[in-house]
C-alpha positions, 0 to 999 in steps of 0.5 A: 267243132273246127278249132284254131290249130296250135302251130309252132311258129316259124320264129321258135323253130329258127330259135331250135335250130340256132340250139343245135347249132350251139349243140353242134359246137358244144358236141364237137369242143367235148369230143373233138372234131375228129369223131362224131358222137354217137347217139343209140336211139330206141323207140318203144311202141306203135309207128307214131313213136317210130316217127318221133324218133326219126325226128329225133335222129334227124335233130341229132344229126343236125347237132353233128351226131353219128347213130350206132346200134350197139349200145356199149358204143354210144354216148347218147342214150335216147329212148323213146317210150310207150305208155299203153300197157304195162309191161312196155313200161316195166321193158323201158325201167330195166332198160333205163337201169341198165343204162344208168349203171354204165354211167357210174363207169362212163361218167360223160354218158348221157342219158334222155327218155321222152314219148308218151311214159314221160308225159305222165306225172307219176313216170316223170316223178319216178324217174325225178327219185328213182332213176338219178342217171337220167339226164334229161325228159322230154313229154311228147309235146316237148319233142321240138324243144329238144335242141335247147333242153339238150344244150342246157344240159350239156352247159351244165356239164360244162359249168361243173354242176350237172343239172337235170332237165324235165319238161313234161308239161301238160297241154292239149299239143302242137304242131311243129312242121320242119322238124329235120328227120332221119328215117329208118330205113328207104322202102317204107315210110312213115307220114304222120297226118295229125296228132292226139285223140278226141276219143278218150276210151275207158282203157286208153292213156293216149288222150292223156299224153298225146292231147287233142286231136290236131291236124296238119295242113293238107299241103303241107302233108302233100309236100312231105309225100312228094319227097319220100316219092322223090327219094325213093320210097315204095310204101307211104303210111299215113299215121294218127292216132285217129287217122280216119278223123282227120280234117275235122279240126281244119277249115276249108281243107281236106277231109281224109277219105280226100287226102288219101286219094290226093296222096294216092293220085301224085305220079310214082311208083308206090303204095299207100298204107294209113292207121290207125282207123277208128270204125266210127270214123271208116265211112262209105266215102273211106272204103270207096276212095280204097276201091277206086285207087290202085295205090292204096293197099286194100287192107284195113287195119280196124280195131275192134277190141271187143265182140261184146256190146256191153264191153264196147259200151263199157270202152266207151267205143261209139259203135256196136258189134252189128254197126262194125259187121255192117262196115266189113260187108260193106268194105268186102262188096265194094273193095276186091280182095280187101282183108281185115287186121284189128286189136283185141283186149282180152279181160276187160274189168268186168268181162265175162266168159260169155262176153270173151266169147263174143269175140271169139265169134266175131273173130271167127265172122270177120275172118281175119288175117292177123290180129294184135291181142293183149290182156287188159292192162291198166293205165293211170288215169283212165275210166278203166283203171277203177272199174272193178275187174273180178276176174283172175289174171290165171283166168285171163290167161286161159282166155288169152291162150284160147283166142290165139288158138281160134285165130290161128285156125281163121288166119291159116284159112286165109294164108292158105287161100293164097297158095298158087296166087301170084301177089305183088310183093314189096322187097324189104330185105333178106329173108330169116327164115324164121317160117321153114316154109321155103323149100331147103332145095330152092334155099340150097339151089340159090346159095342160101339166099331167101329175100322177105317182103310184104303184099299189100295185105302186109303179109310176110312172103319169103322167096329166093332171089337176087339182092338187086330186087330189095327195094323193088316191087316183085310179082311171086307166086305163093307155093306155101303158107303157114299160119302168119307167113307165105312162101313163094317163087320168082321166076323173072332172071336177072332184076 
């Protein structure tokens, strides 16, 4: 069913950029004209929080911020949180201690958190009680209210009592198109398309702190892509939650499968990449629009979480084993070379091992290159939270340790199966050689310089060459392979 997006108006964005303005001067009363404040800014969690931090960068930058990586140097600590599982949550506290602690030393230090942990009631109100150093908090529908959330709190400062700010109401979401951004990073960037999630999965917290699916307008979208190309930029990732349910909100626009061969068909040198995918949404049409564009990466990152079909139905995933099968033979028959990623939740309440078999079967059909894995983690909130889930932690564990094992031996099929191919690699940067599968006599031969980049698979290739190719696209040739990572040669002299 089309529904009426909710865009921020014009008026209210010119009124956010009037408080960075505001912010601007109050930043530079305080710390003087001379010096640039400097904000650490740390995003926790998947690619559309990576996004909302560079938004959050980019207003920074516009009140007169300078960034900095080293946290002791910072008088702006922003952290941006995840709330899909636990231990996420259980990093961000010990982070936020920490910080807090530095501020009974430095008591100009200001502390925010937002993103997804904040839009919860209960985060929101443990941090109100627990965490009295935290300055200000921000849920995810708030982010383009920053500016005037960040100024109140800096007046406050100013009138000689301090006063904590919380905006973490609830809402189905909205759209705030102009937000000024500050990337991470010039080779790869990240194009978010549309926002929340219609799904509601049993074991998932992103409806709940995301809100409803809502999608930008397709020119809108076309325009930012035609800036990262402008600028420089050699791998465009369209992002959503759903990404492949684009469009179902707008009227007269584009459906996905559209849009991203519209992306793909603008002139430049460049790749496309989009997560995450939904299979109930990955149609003929998507895997056609793949087959057919160069610039789009043959690689699809379909999440499948279980092989089971009674722990899919418990998830409430609207497909079964045999439909997501049938989704694979057709993207393999239709897209040359195409490879598979996905995520798998181990230990769903009520799993059995006879079910986490299931997985281990289909993981050991697809054949995948990589995979995401996590043990269940409850969330607050959803349908799964208050299944009962018999199995013990210990046992889920054991499981845990076996599919990694059974993945191991599928990817090291697949990474190997690349050896003595030539692959188009983007440059990323220098090499860490992190994978020891680079000869130390070709490492040696060239002084020590080994770059890192990625096919289009998004597959780790470390090889020697200049610097001058960061950046760039690079034909090398695959000598050797482990598990998760190749290794190549260059040939071509000189960039």
């Amino acid at each position: 069913m089309v529904k009426k997006q909710v865009m921020v108006s014009p008026e209210e964005l010119a009124r956010q950029r009037d408080f960075m303005a505001l912010c601007q001067k109050e930043l530079a009363r305080r710390y003087g004209e001379e010096k640039a404040p400097l904000a650490f800014v740390k995003s926790f969690g998947c690619q559309q929080n990576v996004s909302d931090g560079e938004k959050l960068q980019g207003m920074l930058s516009q009140m007169g911020c300078g960034f900095t990586d080293d946290i002791q140097q910072a008088d702006i600590i922003l952290y941006n949180t995840c709330a899909v599982r636990e231990n996420a949550e259980q990093k961000v506290f010990g982070v936020v201690g920490w910080a807090t602690h530095q501020k009974s030393v430095r008591k100009d230090l200001l502390i925010g958190l937002c993103g997804c942990m904040t839009q919860q009631a209960h985060i929101a109100e443990k941090v109100r009680k627990s965490y009295p150093g935290v300055d200000f908090v921000l849920g995810t529908h708030a982010l383009h209210q920053f500016p005037e959330i960040f100024y109140g709190v800096l007046q406050s400062a100013n009138e000689g009592h301090r006063r904590r700010a919380f905006a973490v109401e609830e809402s189905d979401g909205v759209i705030a198109e102009g937000l000024p951004v500050v990337r991470e990073g010039g080779i790869r960037a990240n194009l978010p398309i549309m926002y929340g999630c219609n799904n509601f999965c049993t074991y998932c917290v992103v409806p709940l702190v995301r809100g409803r699916e809502r999608s930008r307008r397709s020119a809108d979208i076309l325009a930012e892509a035609r800036e990262l190309i402008a600028q420089g930029y050699r791998e465009i990732t369209l992002l959503g939650q759903n990404v492949n349910s684009y469009g179902k909100d707008l009227e007269d626009d584009l459906s996905f499968p559209q849009l991203l061969e519209a992306v793909a068909s603008l002139p430049g040198d460049f790749w496309v990449r989009f997560m995450t995918s939904h299979p109930k949404d990955c149609t003929p049409e998507l895997m056609d629009v793949i087959a057919r564009c160069d610039k789009v990466c043959s690689h699809i990152h379909l999440p499948v979480q279980s092989g089971s079909d009674r722990v899919l139905t418990a998830m409430n995933r609207h497909y079964n084993r045999a439909q997501y099968l049938e989704k694979v033979r057709y993207a393999r028959e239709h897209i040359p070379g195409v490879n598979f990623t996905s995520d798998i939740i181990v230990g769903f309440p009520g799993e059995t091992y006879e079910e986490f078999r299931e997985t281990v079967s289909l993981i050991e059909e697809v054949g995948y290159s990589s995979l995401f894995t996590f043990i269940y983690s409850p969330r607050e909130g959803t349908r799964a939270a208050s299944m009962p889930d018999p199995v013990p932690a210990a046992e889920k564990s054991r499981w845990f340790q076996e599919l990694l094992d059974a993945q191991r031996e599928v990817g090291m099929v697949h990474y190997q199966n690349c050896v003595g191919k030539t692959l188009k690699v983007l440059v990323e940067g220098e090499g860490k050689l992190k994978n020891g599968i680079l000869p130390q006599e070709e490492i040696d031969a060239a002084g020590g310089r080994v770059l890192m980049g990625r096919t289009e698979h998004n597959m780790v290739v470390d090889f020697v060459g200049p610097e001058c190719l960061i950046g760039q696209f690079a034909q090398v040739t695959i000598t050797a392979a482990s598990n998760w990572a190749l290794a190549g040669h260059w040939e071509k002299p000189g960039c």
